[in-house]
Every structure is written in structure tokens, then in C-alpha cells.
VMD Tcl script that draws the C-alpha trace (Angstrom):
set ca {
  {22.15 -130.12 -95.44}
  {18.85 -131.81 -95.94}
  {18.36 -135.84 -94.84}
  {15.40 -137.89 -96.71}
  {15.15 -141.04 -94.78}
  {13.65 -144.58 -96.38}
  {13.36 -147.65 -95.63}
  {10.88 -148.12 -92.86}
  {8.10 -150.11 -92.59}
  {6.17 -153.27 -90.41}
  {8.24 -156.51 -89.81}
  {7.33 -159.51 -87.54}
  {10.20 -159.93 -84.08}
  {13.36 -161.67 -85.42}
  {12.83 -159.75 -89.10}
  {15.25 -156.89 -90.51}
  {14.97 -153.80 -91.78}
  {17.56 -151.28 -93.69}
  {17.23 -148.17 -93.22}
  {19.18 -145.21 -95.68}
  {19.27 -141.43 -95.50}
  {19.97 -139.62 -98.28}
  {21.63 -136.44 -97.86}
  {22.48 -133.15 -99.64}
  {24.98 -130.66 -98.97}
  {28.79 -130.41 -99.89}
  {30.47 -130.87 -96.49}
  {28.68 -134.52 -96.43}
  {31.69 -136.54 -95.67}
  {33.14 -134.38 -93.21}
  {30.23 -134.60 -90.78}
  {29.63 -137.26 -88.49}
  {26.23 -138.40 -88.87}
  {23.87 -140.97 -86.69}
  {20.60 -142.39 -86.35}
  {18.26 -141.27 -83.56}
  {14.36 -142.60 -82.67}
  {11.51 -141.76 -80.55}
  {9.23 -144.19 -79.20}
  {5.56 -142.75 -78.64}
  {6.02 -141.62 -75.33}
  {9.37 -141.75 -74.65}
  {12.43 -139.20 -75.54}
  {13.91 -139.30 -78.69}
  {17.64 -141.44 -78.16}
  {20.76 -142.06 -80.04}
  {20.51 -145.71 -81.95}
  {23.80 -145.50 -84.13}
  {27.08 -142.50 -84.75}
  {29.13 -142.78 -87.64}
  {31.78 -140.66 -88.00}
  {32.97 -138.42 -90.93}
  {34.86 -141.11 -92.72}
  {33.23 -144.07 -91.52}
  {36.11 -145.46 -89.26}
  {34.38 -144.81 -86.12}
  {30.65 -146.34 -85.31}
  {28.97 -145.70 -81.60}
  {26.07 -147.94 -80.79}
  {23.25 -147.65 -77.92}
  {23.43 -150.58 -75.73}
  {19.82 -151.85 -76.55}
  {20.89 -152.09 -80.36}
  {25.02 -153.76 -79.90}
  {25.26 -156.48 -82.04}
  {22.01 -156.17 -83.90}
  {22.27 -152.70 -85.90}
  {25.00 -151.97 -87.89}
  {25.82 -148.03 -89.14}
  {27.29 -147.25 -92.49}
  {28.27 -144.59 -94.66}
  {29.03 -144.55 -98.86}
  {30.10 -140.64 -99.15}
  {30.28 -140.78 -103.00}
  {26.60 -141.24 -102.74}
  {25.98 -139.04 -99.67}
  {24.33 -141.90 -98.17}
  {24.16 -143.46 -94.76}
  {22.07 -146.71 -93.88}
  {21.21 -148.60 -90.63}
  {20.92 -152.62 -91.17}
  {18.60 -153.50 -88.21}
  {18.73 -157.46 -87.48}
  {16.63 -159.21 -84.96}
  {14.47 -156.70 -84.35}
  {12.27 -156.21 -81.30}
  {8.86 -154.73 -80.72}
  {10.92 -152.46 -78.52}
  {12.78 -151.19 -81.62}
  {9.26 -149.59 -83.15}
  {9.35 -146.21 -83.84}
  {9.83 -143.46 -85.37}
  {13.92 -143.44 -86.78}
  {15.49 -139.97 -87.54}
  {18.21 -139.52 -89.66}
  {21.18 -136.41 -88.07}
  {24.33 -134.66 -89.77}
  {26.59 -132.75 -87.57}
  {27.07 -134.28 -84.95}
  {29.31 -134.11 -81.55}
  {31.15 -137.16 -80.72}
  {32.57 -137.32 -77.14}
  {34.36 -139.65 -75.28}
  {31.39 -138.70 -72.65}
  {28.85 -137.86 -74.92}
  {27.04 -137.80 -78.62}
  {25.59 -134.39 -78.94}
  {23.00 -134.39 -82.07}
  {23.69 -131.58 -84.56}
  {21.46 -129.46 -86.59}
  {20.31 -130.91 -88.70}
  {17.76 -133.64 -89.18}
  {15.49 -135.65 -91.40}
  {11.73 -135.70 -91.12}
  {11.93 -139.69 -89.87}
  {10.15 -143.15 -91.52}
  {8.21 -145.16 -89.16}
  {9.44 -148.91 -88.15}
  {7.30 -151.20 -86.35}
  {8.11 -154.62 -85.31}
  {5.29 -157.19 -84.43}
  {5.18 -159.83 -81.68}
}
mol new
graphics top color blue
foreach p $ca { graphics top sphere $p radius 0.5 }
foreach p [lrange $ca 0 end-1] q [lrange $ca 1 end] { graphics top cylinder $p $q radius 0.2 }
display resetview
């Protein structure tokens, strides 16, 4: 599977960004699939999970009710809508296929784009 991610860019606090990930690879809409940043600094963290058909989204506390997750498998795509963004939301956003949904846990898979840059402004 390879990911191209798009979308990112500079926006003032209270803008929004969408971000998509393109993806190649026949088992596309069988894997679930999430985005993941890393702050400079700081570890890189789960934002949004999406499972293989779409029906089940996991969100990061930080983002709940401001990023949604979605998936069009006829186009092998998956986008993040990010709304009322923070300067806490700028970095760098990574697109992942394969990955582990727990009750407990969201374990990344293998596979992983090489990231688009968002920064948001005070």
C-alpha cells in the first residue's frame, strides 16, 4: 500500500483545513486506516481511526467534535475535515493503513504516508 497525503497548509485559529490521503493497493477497503501527527518535539499520536468500511470512527480527545474522519473506498481515499483549529493542532499529519483497533488500544500498522505540514496561527 502506498498513502500520498494533501491538503495541508497555514490557517489563522478558528480556520479549517481538509486533509485526504490517497492510497494504492487492492485490500484498500478492508483495512482500517487513521490519521496520526507529530508536533516538533513531541511523539507522534493518533488524531482520527476509521475502520474498514467506514462504520466505525475513533477520535483523540484533543480533536472530539472538531475533526471528522472519512473514507470513499471506490476512490481509495480517506480525508480528515479539521474545524476550529488550534495552534496546538500544527504539525506534521501522517496518513496509516493497517491498523489495530482495540477496545484498549489503536495500534498503527505498516504502513504510512510521508505527511503534509498544517500550521495554525494565533
Amino acid at each position: 500500500v502506498q498513502l500520498v497525503e494533501s491538503g495541508g497548509g497555514l490557517v489563522q485559529a478558528g480556520g479549517s483545513l481538509r486533509l485526504s490521503c490517497a492510497a494504492s493497493g487492492s485490500t484498500f477497503n478492508t483495512n482500517a486506516m487513521g490519521w496520526y501527527r507529530q508536533a516538533p518535539g513531541k511523539q507522534r499520536e493518533l488524531v482520527a481511526a476509521i475502520s474498514g468500511g467506514g462504520a466505525n470512527t475513533r477520535f483523540a480527545d484533543s480533536v472530539k467534535g472538531r475533526f471528522t474522519i472519512s473514507r470513499d473506498n471506490a476512490k481509495n481515499a480517506m480525508y480528515l475535515q479539521m474545524n476550529n483549529l488550534k495552534p496546538e493542532d500544527t504539525a506534521v499529519y501522517y496518513c496509516n493503513a493497517g491498523l489495530v483497533v482495540t477496545p484498549a488500544a489503536t495500534i498503527p500498522g505498516d504502513y504510512w504516508g510521508q505527511g503534509t505540514q498544517v500550521t495554525v496561527s494565533s
